[in-house]
SELUM-949312 format. One record per atom (N, C-alpha, C): residue in three letters; atom name; y, z, x. Coordinates in steps of 0.1 Angstrom, whole numbers. Last residue first. Layout:
<sites>
<site resn="ALA" name="CA" v="Y" w="Z" u="X"/>
...
</sites>
This chain:
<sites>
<site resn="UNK" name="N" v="73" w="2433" u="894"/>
<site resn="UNK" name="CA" v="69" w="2447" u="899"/>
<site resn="UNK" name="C" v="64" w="2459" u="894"/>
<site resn="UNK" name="N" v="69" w="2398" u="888"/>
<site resn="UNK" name="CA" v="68" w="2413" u="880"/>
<site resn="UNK" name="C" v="68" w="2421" u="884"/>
<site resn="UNK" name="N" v="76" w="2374" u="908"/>
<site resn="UNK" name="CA" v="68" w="2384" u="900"/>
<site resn="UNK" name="C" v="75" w="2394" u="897"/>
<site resn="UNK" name="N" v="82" w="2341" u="914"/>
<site resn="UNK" name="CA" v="87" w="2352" u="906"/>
<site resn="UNK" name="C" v="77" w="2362" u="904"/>
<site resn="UNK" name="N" v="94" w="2314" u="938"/>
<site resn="UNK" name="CA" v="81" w="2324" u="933"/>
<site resn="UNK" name="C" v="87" w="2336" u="928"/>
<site resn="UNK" name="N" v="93" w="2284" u="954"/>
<site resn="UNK" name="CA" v="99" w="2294" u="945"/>
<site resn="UNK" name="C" v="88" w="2300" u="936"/>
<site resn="UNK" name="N" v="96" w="2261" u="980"/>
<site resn="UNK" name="CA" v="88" w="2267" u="966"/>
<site resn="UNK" name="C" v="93" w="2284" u="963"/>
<site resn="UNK" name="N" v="104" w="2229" u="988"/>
<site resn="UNK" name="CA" v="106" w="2237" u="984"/>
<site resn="UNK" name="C" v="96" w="2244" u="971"/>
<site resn="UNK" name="N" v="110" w="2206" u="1012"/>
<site resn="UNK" name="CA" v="98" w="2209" u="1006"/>
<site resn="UNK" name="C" v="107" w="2226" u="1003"/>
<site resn="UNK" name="N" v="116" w="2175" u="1027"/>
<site resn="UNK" name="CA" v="122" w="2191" u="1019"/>
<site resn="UNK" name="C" v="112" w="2195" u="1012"/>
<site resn="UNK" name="N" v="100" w="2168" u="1060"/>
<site resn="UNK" name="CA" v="107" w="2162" u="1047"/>
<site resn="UNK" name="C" v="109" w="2178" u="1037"/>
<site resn="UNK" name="N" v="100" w="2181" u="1084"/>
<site resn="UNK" name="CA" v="99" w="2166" u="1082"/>
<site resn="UNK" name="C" v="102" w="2162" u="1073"/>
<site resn="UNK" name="N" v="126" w="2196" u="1072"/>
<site resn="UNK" name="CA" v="119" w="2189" u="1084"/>
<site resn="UNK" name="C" v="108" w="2195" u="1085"/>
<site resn="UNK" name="N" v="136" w="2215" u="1051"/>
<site resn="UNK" name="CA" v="139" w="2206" u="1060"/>
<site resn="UNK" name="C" v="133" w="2192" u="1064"/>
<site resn="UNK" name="N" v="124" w="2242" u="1029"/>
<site resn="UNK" name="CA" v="119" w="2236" u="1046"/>
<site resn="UNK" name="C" v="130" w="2222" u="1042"/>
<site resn="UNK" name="N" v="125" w="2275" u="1021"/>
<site resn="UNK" name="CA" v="133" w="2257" u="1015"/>
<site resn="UNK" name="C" v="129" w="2253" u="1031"/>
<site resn="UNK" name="N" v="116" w="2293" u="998"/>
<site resn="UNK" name="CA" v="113" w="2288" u="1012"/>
<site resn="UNK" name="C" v="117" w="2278" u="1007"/>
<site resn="UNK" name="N" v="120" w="2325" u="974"/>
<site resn="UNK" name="CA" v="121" w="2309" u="975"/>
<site resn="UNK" name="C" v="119" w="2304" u="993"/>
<site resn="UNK" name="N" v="115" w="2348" u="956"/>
<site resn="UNK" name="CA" v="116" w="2349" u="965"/>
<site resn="UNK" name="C" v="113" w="2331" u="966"/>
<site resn="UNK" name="N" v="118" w="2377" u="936"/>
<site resn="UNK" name="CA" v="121" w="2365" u="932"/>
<site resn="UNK" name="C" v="120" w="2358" u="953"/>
<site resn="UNK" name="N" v="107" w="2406" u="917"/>
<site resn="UNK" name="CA" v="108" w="2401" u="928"/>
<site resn="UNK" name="C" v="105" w="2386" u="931"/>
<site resn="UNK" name="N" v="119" w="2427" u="887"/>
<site resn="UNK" name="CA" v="112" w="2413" u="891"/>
<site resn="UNK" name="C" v="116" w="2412" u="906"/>
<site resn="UNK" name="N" v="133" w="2442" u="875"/>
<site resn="UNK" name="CA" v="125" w="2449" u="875"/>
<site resn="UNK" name="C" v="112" w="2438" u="885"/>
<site resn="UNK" name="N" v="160" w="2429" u="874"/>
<site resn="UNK" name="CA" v="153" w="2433" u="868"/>
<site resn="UNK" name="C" v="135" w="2437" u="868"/>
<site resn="UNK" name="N" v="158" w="2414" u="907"/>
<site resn="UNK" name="CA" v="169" w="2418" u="893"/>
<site resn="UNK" name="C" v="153" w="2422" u="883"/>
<site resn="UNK" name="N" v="160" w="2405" u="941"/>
<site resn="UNK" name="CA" v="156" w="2413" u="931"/>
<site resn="UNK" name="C" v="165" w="2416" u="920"/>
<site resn="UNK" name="N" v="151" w="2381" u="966"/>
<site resn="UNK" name="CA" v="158" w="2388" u="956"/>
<site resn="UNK" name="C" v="150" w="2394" u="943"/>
<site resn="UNK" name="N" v="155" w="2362" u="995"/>
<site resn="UNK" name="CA" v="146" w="2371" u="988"/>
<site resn="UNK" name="C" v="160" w="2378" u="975"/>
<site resn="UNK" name="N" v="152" w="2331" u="1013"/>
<site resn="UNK" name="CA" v="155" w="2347" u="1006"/>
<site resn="UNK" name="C" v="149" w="2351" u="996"/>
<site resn="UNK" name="N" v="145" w="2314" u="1044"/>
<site resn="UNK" name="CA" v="137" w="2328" u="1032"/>
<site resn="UNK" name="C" v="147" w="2334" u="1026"/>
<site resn="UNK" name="N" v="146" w="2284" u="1054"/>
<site resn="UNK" name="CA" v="154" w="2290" u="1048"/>
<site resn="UNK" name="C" v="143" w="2306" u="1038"/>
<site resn="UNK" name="N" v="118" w="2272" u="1082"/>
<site resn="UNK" name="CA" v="126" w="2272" u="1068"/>
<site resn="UNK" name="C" v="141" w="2285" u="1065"/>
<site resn="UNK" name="N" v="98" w="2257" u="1101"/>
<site resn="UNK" name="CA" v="115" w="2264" u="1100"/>
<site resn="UNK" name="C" v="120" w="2264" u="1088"/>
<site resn="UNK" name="N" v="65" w="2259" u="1098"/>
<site resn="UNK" name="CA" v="77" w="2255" u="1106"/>
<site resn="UNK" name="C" v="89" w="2262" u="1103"/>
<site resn="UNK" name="N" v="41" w="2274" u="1101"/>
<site resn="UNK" name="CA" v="44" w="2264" u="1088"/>
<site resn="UNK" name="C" v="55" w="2255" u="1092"/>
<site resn="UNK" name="N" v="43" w="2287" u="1117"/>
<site resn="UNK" name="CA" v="30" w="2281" u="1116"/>
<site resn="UNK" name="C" v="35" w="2271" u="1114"/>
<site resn="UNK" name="N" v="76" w="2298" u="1113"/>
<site resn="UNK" name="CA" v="63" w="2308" u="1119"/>
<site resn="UNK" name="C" v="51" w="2292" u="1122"/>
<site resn="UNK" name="N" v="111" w="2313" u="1112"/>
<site resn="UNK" name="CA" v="101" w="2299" u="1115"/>
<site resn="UNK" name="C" v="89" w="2307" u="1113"/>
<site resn="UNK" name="N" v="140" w="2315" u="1092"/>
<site resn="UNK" name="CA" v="128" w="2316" u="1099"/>
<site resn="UNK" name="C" v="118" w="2309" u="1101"/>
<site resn="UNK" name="N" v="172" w="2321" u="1078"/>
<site resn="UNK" name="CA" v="161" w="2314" u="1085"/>
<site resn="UNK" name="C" v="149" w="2322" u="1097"/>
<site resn="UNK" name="N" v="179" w="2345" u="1052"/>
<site resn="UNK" name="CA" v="178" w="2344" u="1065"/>
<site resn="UNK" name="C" v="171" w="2332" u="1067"/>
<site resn="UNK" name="N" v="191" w="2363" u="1029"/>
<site resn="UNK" name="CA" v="190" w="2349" u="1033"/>
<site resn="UNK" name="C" v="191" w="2348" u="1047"/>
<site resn="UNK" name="N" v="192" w="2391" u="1005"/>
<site resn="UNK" name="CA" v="191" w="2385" u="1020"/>
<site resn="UNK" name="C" v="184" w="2366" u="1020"/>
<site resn="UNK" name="N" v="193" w="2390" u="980"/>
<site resn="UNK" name="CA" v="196" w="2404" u="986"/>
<site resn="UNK" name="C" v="198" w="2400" u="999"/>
<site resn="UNK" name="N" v="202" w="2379" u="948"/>
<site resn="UNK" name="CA" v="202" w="2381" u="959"/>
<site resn="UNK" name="C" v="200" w="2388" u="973"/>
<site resn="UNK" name="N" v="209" w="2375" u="923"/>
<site resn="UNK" name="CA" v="200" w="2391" u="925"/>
<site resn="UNK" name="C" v="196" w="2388" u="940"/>
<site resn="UNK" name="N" v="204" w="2344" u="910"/>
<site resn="UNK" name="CA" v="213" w="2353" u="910"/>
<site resn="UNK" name="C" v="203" w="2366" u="917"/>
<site resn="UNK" name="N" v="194" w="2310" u="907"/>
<site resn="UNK" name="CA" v="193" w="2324" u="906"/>
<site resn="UNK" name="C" v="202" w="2332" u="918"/>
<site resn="UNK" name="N" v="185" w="2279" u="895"/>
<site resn="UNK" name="CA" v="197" w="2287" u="902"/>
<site resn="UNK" name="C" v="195" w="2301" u="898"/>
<site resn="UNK" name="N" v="176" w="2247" u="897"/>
<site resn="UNK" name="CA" v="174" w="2263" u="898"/>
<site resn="UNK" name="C" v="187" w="2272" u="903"/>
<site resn="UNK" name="N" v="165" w="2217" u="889"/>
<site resn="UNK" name="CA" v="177" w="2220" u="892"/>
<site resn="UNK" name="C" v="173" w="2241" u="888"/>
<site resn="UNK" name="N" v="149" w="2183" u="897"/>
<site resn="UNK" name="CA" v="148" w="2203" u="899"/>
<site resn="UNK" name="C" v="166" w="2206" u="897"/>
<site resn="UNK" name="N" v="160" w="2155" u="899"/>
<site resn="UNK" name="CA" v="145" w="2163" u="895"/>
<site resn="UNK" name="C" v="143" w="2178" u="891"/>
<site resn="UNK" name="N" v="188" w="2137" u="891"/>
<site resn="UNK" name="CA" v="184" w="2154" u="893"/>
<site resn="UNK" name="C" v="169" w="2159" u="889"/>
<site resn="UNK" name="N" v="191" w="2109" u="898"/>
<site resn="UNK" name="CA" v="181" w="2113" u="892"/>
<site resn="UNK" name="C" v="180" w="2128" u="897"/>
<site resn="UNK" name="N" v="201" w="2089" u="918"/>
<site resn="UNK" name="CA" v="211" w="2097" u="909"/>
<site resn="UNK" name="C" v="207" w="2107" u="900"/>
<site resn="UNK" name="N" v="181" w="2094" u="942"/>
<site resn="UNK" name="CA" v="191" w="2088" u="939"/>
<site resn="UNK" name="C" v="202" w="2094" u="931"/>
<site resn="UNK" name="N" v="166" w="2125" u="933"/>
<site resn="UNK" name="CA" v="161" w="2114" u="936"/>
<site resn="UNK" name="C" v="175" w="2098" u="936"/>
<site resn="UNK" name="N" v="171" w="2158" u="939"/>
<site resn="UNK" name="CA" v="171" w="2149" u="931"/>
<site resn="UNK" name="C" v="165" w="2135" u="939"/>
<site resn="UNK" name="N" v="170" w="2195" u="934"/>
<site resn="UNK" name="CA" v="168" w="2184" u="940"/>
<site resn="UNK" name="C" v="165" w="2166" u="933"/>
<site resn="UNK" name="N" v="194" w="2213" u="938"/>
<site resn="UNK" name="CA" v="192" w="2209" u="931"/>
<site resn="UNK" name="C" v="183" w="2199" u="940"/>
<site resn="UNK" name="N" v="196" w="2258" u="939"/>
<site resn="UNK" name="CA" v="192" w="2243" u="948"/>
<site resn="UNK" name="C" v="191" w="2230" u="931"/>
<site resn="UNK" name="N" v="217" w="2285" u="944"/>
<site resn="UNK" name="CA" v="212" w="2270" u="936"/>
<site resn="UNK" name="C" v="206" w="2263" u="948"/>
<site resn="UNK" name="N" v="220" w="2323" u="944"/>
<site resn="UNK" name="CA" v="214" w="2310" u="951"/>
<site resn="UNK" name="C" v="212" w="2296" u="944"/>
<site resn="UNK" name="N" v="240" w="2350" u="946"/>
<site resn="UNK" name="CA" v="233" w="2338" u="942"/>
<site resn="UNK" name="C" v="231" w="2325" u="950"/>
<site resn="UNK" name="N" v="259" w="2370" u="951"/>
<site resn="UNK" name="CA" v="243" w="2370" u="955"/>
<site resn="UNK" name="C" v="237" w="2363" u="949"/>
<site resn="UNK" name="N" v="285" w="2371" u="953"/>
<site resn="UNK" name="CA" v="278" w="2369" u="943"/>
<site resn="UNK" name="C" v="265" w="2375" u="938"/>
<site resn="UNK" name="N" v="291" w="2367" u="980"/>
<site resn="UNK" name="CA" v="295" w="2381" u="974"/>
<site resn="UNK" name="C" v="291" w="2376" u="960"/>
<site resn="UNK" name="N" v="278" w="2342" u="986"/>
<site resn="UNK" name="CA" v="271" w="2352" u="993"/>
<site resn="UNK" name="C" v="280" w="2368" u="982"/>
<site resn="UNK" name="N" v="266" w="2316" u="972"/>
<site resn="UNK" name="CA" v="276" w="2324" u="972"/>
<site resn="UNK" name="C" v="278" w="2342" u="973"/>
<site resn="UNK" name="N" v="250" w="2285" u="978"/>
<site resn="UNK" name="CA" v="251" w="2301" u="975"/>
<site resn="UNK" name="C" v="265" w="2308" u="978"/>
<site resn="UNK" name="N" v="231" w="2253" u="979"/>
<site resn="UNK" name="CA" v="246" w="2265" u="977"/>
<site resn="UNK" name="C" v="243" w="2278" u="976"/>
<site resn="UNK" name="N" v="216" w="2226" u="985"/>
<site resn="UNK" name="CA" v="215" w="2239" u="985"/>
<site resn="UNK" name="C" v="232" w="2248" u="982"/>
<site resn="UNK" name="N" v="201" w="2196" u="972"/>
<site resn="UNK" name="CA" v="219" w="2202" u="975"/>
<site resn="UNK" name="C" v="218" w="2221" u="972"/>
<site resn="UNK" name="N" v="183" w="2174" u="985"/>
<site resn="UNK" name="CA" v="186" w="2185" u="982"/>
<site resn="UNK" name="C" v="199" w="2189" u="986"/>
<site resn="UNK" name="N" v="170" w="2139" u="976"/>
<site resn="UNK" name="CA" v="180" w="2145" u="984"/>
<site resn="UNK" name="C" v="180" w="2161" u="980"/>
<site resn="UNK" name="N" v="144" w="2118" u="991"/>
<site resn="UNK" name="CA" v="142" w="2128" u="987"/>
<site resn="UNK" name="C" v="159" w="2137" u="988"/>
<site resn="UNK" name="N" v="137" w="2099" u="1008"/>
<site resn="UNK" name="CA" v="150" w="2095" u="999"/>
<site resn="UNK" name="C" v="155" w="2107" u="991"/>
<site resn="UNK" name="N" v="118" w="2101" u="1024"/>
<site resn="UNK" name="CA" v="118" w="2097" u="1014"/>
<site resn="UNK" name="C" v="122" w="2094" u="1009"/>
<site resn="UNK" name="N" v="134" w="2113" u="1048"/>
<site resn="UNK" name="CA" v="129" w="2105" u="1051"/>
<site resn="UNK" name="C" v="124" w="2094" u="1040"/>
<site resn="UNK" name="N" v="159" w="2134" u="1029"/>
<site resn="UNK" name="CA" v="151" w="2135" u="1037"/>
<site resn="UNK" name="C" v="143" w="2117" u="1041"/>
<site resn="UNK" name="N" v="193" w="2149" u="1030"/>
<site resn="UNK" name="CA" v="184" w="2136" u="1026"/>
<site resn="UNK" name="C" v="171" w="2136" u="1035"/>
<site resn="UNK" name="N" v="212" w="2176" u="1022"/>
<site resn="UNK" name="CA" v="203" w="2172" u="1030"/>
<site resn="UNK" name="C" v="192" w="2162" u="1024"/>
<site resn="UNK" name="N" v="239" w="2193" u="1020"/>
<site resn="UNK" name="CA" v="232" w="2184" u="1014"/>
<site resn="UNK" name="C" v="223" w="2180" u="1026"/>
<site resn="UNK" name="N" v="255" w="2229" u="1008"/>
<site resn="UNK" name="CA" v="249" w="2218" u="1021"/>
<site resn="UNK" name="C" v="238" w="2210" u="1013"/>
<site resn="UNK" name="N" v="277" w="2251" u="1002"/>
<site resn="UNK" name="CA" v="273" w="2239" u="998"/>
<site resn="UNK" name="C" v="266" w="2229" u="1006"/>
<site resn="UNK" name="N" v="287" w="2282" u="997"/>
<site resn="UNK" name="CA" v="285" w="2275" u="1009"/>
<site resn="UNK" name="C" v="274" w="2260" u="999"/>
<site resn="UNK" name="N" v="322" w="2291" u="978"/>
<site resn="UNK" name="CA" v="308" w="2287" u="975"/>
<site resn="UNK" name="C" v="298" w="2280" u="987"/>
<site resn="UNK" name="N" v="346" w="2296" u="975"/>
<site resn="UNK" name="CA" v="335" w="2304" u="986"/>
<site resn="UNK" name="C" v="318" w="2305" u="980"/>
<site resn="UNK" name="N" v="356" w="2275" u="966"/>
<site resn="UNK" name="CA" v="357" w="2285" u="957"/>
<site resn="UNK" name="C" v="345" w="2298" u="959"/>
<site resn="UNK" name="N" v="363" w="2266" u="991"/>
<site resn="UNK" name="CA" v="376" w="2267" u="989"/>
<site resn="UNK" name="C" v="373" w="2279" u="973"/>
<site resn="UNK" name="N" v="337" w="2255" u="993"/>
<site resn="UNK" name="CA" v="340" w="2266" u="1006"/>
<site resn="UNK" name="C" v="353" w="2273" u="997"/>
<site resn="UNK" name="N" v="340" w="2228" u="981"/>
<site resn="UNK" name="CA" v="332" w="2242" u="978"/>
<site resn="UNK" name="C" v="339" w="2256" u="983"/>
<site resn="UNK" name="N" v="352" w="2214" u="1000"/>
<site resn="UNK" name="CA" v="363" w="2215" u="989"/>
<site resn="UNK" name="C" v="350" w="2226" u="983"/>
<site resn="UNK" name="N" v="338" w="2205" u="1023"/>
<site resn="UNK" name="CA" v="349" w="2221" u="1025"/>
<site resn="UNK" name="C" v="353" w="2222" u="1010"/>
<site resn="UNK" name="N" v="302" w="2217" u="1028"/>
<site resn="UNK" name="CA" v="315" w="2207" u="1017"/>
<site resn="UNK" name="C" v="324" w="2216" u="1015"/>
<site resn="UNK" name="N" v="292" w="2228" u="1061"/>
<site resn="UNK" name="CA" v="290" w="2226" u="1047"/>
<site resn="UNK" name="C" v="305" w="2220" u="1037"/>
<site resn="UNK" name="N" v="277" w="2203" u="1080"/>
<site resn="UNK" name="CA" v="289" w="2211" u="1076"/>
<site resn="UNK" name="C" v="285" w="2215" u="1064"/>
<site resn="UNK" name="N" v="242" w="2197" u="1093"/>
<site resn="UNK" name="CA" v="257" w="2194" u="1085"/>
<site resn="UNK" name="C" v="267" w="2207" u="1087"/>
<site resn="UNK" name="N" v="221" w="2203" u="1103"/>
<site resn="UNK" name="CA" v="227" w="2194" u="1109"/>
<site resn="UNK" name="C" v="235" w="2188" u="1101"/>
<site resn="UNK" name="N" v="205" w="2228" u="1086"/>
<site resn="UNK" name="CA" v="210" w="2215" u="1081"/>
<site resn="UNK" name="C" v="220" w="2204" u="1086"/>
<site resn="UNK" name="N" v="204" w="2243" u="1114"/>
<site resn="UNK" name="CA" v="194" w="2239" u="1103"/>
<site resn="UNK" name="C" v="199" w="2225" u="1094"/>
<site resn="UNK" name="N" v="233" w="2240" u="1123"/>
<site resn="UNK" name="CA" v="216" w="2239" u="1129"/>
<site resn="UNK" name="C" v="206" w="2235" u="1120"/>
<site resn="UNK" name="N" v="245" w="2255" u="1103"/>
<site resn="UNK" name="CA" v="245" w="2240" u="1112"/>
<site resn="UNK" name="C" v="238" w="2231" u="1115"/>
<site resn="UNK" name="N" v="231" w="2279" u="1105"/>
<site resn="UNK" name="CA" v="233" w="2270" u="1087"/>
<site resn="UNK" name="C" v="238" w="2257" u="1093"/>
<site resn="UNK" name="N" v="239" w="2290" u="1129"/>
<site resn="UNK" name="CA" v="227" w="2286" u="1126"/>
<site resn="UNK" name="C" v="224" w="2280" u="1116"/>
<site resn="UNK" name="N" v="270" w="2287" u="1122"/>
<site resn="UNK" name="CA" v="265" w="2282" u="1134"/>
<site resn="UNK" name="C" v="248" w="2279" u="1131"/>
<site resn="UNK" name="N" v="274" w="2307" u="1109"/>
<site resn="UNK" name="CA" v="271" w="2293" u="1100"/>
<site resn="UNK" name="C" v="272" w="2286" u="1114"/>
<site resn="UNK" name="N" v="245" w="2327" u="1099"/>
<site resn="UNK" name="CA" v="262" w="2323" u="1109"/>
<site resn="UNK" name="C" v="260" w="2311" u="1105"/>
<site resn="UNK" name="N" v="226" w="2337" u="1073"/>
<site resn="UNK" name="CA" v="228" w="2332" u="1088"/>
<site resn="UNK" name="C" v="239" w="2331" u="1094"/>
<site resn="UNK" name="N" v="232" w="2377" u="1062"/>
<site resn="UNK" name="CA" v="234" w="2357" u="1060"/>
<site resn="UNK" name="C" v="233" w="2357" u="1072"/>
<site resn="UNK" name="N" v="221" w="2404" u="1046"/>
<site resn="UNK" name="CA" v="220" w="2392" u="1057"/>
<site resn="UNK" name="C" v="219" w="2378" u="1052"/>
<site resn="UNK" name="N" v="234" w="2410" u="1018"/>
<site resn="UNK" name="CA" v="235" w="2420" u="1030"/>
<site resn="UNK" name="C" v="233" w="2411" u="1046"/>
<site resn="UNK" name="N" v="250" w="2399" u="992"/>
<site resn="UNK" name="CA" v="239" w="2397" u="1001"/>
<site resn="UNK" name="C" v="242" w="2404" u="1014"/>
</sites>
């Protein structure tokens, strides 16, 4: 991945640390519970260039995604509010996900064909 946040701003946004025993297989790992109970466990692994999210419900994994072809991960805000954008490309495809936070986690993920 060419652009990552600092993990000063990965702070910020997910008003956590990320899980040092991850870190250890330089994997960045951040959990976040939302107002619903709603929980998401984001990771990536920047000399990889992949990205997971899982999202679940108690002990109940709803979503679980994981994509590779990474190119950039940056925060951004605009209208909509503050989310996580990256972007990626493999195979001939343009892959590209928003993970919001706050007020509650809302995530969407989108694949095309180029």
């Amino acid at each position: 991945m060419n652009v990552i946040p600092t993990d000063f701003e990965l702070l910020e946004f997910f008003e956590c640390e990320p899980d040092k025993e991850a870190l250890f297989e330089g994997v960045f790992l951040y959990k976040k519970i939302d107002t619903q109970g709603l929980v998401l466990d984001f990771s990536f692994h920047k000399i990889q260039g992949s990205v997971q999210i899982n999202l679940s419900i108690g002990d109940a994994v709803i979503v679980s995604v994981c994509q590779e072809g990474a190119e950039e991960l940056k925060i951004q805000r605009d209208a909509s509010g503050q989310y996580i954008l990256c972007n990626f490309k493999f195979d001939g495809a343009k892959s590209k996900v928003q993970i919001f936070v706050e007020p509650e986690i809302k995530v969407n993920w989108s694949t095309l064909i180029a």
